[in-house]
C-alpha positions in Angstrom: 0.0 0.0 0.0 1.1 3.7 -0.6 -0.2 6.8 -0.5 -0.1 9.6 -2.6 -0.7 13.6 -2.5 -3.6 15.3 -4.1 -1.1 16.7 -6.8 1.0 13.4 -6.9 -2.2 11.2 -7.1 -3.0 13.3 -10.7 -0.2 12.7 -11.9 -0.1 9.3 -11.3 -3.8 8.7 -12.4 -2.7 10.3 -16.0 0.6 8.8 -16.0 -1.0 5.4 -15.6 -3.9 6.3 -18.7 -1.3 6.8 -20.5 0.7 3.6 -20.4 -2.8 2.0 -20.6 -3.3 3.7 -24.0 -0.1 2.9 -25.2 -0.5 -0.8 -23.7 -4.3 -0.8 -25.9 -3.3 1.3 -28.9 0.2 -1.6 -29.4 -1.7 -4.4 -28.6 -4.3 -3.7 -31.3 -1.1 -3.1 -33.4 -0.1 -6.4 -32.6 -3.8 -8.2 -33.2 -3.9 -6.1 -36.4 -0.9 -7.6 -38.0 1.8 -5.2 -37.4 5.4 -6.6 -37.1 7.5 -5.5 -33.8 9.8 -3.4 -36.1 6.6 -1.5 -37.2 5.3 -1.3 -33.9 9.0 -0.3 -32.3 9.5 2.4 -35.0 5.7 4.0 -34.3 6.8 3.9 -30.2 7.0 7.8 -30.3 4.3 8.4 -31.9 2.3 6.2 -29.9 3.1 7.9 -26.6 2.3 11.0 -27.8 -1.0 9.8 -29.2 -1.2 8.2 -25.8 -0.8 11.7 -24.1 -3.3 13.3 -26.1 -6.2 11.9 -24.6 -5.9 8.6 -26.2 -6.0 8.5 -29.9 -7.2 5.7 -32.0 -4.1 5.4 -34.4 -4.9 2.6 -35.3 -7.7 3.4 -37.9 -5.7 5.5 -39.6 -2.8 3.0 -40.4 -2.7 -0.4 -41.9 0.6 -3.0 -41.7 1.0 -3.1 -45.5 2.9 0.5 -45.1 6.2 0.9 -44.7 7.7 2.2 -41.3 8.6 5.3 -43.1 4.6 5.7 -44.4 3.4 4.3 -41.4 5.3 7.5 -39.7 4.2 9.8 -42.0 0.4 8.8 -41.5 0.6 8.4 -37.5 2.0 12.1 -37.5 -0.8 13.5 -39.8 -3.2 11.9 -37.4 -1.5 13.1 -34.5 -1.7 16.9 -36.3 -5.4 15.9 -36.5 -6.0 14.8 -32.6 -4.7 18.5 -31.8 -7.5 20.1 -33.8 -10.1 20.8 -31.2 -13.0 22.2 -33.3 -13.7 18.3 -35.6 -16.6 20.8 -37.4 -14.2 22.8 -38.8 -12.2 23.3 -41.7 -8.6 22.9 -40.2 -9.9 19.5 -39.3 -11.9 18.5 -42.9 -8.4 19.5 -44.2 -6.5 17.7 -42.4 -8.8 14.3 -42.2 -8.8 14.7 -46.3 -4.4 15.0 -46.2 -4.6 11.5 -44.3 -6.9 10.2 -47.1 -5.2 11.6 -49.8 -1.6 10.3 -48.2 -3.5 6.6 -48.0 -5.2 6.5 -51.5 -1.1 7.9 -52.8 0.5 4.4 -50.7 -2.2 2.3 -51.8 -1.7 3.2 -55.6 2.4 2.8 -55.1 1.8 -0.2 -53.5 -0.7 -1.4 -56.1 1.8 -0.1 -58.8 4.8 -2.1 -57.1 3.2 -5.1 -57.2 2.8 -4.6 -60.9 5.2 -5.5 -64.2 5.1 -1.8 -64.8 8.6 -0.4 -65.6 9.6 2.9 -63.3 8.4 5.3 -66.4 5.0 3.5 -66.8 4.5 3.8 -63.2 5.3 7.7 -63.4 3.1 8.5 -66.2 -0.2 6.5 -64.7 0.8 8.2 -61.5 0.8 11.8 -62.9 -2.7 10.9 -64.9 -3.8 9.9 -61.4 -3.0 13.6 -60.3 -4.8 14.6 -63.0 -8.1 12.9 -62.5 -7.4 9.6 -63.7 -9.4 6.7 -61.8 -7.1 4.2 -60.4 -9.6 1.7 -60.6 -9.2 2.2 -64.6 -5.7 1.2 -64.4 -6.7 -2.4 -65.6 -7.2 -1.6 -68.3 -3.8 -0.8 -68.9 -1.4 -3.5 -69.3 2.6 -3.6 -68.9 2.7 -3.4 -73.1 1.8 0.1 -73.0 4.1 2.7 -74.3 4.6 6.2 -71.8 3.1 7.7 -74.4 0.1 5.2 -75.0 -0.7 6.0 -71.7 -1.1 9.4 -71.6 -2.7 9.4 -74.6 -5.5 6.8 -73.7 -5.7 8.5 -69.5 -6.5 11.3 -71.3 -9.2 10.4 -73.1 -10.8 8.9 -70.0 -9.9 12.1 -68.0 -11.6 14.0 -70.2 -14.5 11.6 -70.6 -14.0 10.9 -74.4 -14.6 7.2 -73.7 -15.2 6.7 -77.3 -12.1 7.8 -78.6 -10.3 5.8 -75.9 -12.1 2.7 -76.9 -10.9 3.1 -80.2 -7.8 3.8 -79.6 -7.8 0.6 -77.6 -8.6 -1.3 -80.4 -6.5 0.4 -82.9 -3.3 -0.2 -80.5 -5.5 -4.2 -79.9 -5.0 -4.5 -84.0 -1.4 -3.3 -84.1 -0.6 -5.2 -81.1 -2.0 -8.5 -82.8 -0.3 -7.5 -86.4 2.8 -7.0 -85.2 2.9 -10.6 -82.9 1.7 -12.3 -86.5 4.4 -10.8 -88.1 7.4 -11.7 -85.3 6.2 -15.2 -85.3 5.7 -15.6 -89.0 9.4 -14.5 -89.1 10.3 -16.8 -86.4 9.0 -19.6 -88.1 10.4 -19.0 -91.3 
């Protein structure tokens, strides 16, 4: 048994929330699929989320990120936890960078995983930024050009779906002319 003054039992009371948050918000790290190295290298930012009156990092970051993305997204939310006013614009703002920093790791991921070369991956990135649908990017395969690209994301950008239909099936009849004529070489 101890006992504690008025001003020491505060202290303890938030010093012991705190290590419960940290305790809650690493565990659910843990349960979520999060590797010790992620979990280690988010241990600042976790206490201070754990200071602010606990913080839910957790919905805001996802163990396919790297430790340097993780970072990045647990201090954007952290930035977010100090806006007081959750009606305002700061806070619309600030919720909308997290999205926008999780919708750009999700497409580089997504891209990654791909057989794009580096410059394919740059231009569907840049017709992303310009209004390009990632969910489109399908209906792109690794055989387009840089240029094919652009040209075909920016028919779709601008919502001339028939011109990038036909060009689809332009580049579909070249594609398929030129394979004939490699193999009809390689077989004579």
């Amino acid at each position: 048994t101890f006992t504690l003054s008025a001003v020491d039992s505060a202290n303890f009371e938030k010093f012991m929330n705190t290590a419960r948050n940290i305790y809650l918000t690493e565990s659910t790290f843990a349960e979520n699929g999060f590797s010790d190295e992620q979990i280690e290298s988010l241990r600042s930012h976790t206490v201070t989320a754990a200071t602010l009156d606990f913080i839910s990092l957790e919905q805001y970051l996802d163990p396919k990120y790297s430790s340097e993305q993780l970072t990045q997204l647990a201090e954007k939310a952290i930035e977010l936890k100090k806006i007081n006013n959750i009606f305002s614009r700061e806070y619309q703002a600030a919720y909308n960078a997290i999205e926008e920093m999780k919708s750009k790791f999700d497409i580089q991921l997504t891209l990654d995983e791909s057989d794009y070369s580096n410059e394919q991956k740059e231009h569907i990135i840049a017709a992303i930024e310009n209004g390009f649908d990632f969910s489109s990017v399908s209906s792109i395969d690794s055989t387009f050009t840089p240029e094919e690209i652009d040209t075909f994301t920016s028919y779709i950008i601008r919502s001339e779906f028939n011109k990038a239909i036909e060009f689809v099936r332009n580049r579909e009849i070249v594609t398929d002319s030129v394979e004939q004529d490699s193999s009809e070489r390689i077989n004579d």
